[in-house]
C-alpha positions in Angstrom: -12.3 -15.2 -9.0 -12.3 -14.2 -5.3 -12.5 -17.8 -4.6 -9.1 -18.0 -6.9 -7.4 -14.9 -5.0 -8.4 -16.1 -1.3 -7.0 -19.8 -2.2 -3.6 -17.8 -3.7 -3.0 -15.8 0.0 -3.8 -18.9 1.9 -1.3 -21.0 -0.1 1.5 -18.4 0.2 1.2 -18.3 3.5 0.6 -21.7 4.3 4.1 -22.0 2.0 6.1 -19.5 3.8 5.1 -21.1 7.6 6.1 -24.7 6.8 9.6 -23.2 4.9 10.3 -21.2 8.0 9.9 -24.1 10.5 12.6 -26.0 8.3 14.8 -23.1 7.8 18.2 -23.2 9.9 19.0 -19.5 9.1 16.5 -16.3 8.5 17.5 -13.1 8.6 15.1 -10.2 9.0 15.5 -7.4 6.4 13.7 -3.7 5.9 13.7 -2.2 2.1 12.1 0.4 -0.4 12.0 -0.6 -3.4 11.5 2.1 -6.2 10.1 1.5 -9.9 9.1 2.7 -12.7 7.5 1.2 -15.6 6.4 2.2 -19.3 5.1 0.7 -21.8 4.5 2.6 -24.6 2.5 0.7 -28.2 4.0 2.2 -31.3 1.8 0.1 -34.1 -1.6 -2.1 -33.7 0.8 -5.1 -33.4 4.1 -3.9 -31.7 5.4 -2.1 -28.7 8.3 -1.2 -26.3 8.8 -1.9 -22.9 10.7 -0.6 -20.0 11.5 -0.7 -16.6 14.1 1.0 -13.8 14.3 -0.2 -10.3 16.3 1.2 -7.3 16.1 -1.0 -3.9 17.6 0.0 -0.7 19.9 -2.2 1.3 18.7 -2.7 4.7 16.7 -0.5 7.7 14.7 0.6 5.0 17.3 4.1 4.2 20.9 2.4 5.1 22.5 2.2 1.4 21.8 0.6 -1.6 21.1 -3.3 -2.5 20.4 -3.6 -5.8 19.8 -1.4 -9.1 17.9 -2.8 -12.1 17.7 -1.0 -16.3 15.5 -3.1 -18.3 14.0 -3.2 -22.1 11.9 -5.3 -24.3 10.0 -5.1 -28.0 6.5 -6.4 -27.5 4.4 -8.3 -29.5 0.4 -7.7 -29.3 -1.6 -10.7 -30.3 -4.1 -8.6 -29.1 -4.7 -5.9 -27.0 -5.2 -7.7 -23.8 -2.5 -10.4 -24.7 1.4 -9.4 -25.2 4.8 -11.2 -26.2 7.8 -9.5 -24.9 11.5 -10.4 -25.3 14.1 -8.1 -24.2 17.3 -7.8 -22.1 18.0 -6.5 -18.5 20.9 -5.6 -17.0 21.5 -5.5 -12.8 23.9 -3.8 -10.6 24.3 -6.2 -7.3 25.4 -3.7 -4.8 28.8 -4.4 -2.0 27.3 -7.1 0.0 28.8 -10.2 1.7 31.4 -12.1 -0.7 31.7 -9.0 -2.4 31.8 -6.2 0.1 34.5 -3.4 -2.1 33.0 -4.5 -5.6 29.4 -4.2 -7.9 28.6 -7.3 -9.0 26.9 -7.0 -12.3 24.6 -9.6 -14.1 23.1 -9.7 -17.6 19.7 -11.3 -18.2 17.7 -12.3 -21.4 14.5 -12.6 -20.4 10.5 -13.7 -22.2 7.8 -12.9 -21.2 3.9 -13.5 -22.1 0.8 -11.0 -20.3 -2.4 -11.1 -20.1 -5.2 -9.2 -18.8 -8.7 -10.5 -17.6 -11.9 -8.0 -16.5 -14.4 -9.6 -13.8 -16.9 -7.0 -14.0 -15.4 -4.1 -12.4 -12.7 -6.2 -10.9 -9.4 -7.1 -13.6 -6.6 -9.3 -13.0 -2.8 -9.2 -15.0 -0.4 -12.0 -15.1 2.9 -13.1 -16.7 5.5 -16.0 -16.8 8.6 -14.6 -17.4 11.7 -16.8 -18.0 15.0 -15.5 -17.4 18.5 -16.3 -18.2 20.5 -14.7 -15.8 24.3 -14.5 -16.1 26.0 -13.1 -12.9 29.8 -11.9 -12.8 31.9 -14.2 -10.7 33.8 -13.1 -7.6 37.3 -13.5 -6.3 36.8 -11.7 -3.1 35.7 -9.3 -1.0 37.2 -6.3 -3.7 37.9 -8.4 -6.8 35.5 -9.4 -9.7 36.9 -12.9 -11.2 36.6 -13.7 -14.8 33.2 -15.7 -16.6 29.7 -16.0 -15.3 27.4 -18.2 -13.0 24.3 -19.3 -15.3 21.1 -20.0 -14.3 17.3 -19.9 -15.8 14.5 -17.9 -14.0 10.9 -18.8 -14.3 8.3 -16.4 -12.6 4.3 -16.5 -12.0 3.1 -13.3 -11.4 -0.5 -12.7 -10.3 -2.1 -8.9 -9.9 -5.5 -8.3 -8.8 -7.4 -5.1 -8.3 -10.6 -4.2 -6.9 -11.5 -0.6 -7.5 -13.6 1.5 -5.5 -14.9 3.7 -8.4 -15.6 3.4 -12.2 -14.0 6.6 -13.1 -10.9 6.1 -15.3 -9.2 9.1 -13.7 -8.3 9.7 -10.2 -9.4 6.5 -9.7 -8.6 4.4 -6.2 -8.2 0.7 -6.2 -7.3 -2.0 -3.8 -4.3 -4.3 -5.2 -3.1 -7.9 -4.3 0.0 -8.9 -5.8 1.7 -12.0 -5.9 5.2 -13.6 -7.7 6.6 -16.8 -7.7 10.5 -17.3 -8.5 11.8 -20.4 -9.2 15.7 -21.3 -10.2 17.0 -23.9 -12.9 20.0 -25.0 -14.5 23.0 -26.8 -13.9 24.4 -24.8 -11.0 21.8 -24.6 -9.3 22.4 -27.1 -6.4 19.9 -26.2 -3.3 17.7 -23.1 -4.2 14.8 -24.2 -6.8 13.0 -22.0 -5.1 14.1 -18.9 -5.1 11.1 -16.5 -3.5 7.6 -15.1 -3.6 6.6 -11.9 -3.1 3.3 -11.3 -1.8 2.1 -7.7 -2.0 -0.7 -6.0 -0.7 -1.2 -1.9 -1.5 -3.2 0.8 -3.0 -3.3 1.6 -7.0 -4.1 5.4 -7.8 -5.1 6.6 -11.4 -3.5 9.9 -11.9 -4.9 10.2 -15.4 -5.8 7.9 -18.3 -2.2 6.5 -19.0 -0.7 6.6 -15.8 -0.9 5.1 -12.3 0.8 4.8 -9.1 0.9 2.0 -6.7 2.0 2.2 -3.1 1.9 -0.8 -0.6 4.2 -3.6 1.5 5.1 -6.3 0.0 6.6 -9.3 2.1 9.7 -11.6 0.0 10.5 -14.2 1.3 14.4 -16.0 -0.3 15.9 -18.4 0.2 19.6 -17.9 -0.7 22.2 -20.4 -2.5 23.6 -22.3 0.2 20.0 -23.9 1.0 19.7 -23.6 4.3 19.5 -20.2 4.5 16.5 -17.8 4.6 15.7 -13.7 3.9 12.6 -12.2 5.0 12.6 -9.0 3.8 9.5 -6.4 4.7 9.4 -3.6 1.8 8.0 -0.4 1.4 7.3 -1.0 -2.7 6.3 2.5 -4.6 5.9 1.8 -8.6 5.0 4.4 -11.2 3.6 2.6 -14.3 2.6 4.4 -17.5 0.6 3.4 -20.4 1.3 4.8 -23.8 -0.4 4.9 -27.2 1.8 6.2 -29.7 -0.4 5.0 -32.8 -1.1 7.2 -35.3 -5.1 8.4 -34.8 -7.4 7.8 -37.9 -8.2 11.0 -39.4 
């Protein structure tokens, strides 16, 4: 599995140096990005899940970018395996082509997760598909009428190594990487949308909950094609795990 992680960081970087020797445009940008995540199991087969983000605009502090509220019902096939379906919706803060106006965008999304254990070592990964429909704009202060549509796929790979076996106040190394990638019919020059690659620290505060505190490099590129974002992020995440089955008596 190290094998599998090393051949990951060497591919997204390999990636990101031959994009950025064909790019016409990049742009340097500095963010926070702020989550939170629960997901809470109600039955041995069913679940909710949901998740609240807050990202900063630029020079890590200077305003806002982009606000995120989503929710899902998950299936468990079984406990490390999980179906989730569920709805998001997104806040795209005043930014060029729309510098008066929040430009809003509904997204369906699916979702199947898995978890792996190496030993000590465990791994978690998705693919998510998305159908994102964002708000046209008029101008710079004026939302128009109907949606842009386009499909999502991601590939998200998380892998930690702790550095104890105590499931409390537990400290682990964490590498992260996700792969975005756009479809649909208006989709013209951007297939590929991003990756983020993260690399941070995961701390268990107690049996349900953990927070994880890292950068995490995203490299975009935007919708006219030739033009590049590299943003450097400060990512904090606070994820809980909840069990609200009832306990056999």
């Amino acid at each position: 599995m190290n094998k599998l992680i090393l051949a990951l960081v060497i591919f997204t970087f390999s990636t990101l140096s031959l994009s950025a020797q064909q790019t016409k445009s990049t742009s340097d940008v500095q963010q926070i990005w702020l989550g939170y995540f629960n997901q809470a199991r109600l039955t041995n087969k069913f679940g909710i899940w949901t998740d609240l983000h807050l990202r900063t605009k630029e020079d890590f502090t200077n305003n806002f970018s982009q606000s995120i509220a989503r929710v899902g019902l998950t299936y468990y096939a079984t406990d490390n395996t999980k179906l989730t379906v569920g709805y998001a919706y997104v806040s795209n803060y005043a930014a060029e082509g729309h510098t008066n106006v929040t430009q809003p965008e509904h997204r369906a999304w699916q979702q199947v997760q898995w978890h792996t254990k190496y030993g000590k070592n465990r791994t978690m990964q998705w693919i998510r598909l998305e159908e994102k429909y964002r708000r046209k704009i008029l101008n710079d202060s004026t939302l128009a009428s109907g949606y842009n549509f386009n499909y999502k796929l991601r590939y998200n790979l998380f892998y930690e190594i702790p550095f104890s076996q105590k499931p409390e106040n537990r400290l682990s190394f964490v590498v992260n990487d996700e792969v975005h990638l756009n479809f649909g019919k208006q989709v013209v020059y951007n297939y590929f949308d991003q990756n983020r690659f993260f690399l941070g620290f995961k701390f268990n505060t107690n049996k349900h909950d953990n927070v994880q505190l890292g950068y995490m490099n995203q490299f975009q590129q935007l919708a006219a094609g030739n033009r590049y974002r590299n943003n450097h992020v400060i990512r904090l995440f606070y994820f809980q795990n909840l069990d609200w089955r009832k306990k056999k008596s």
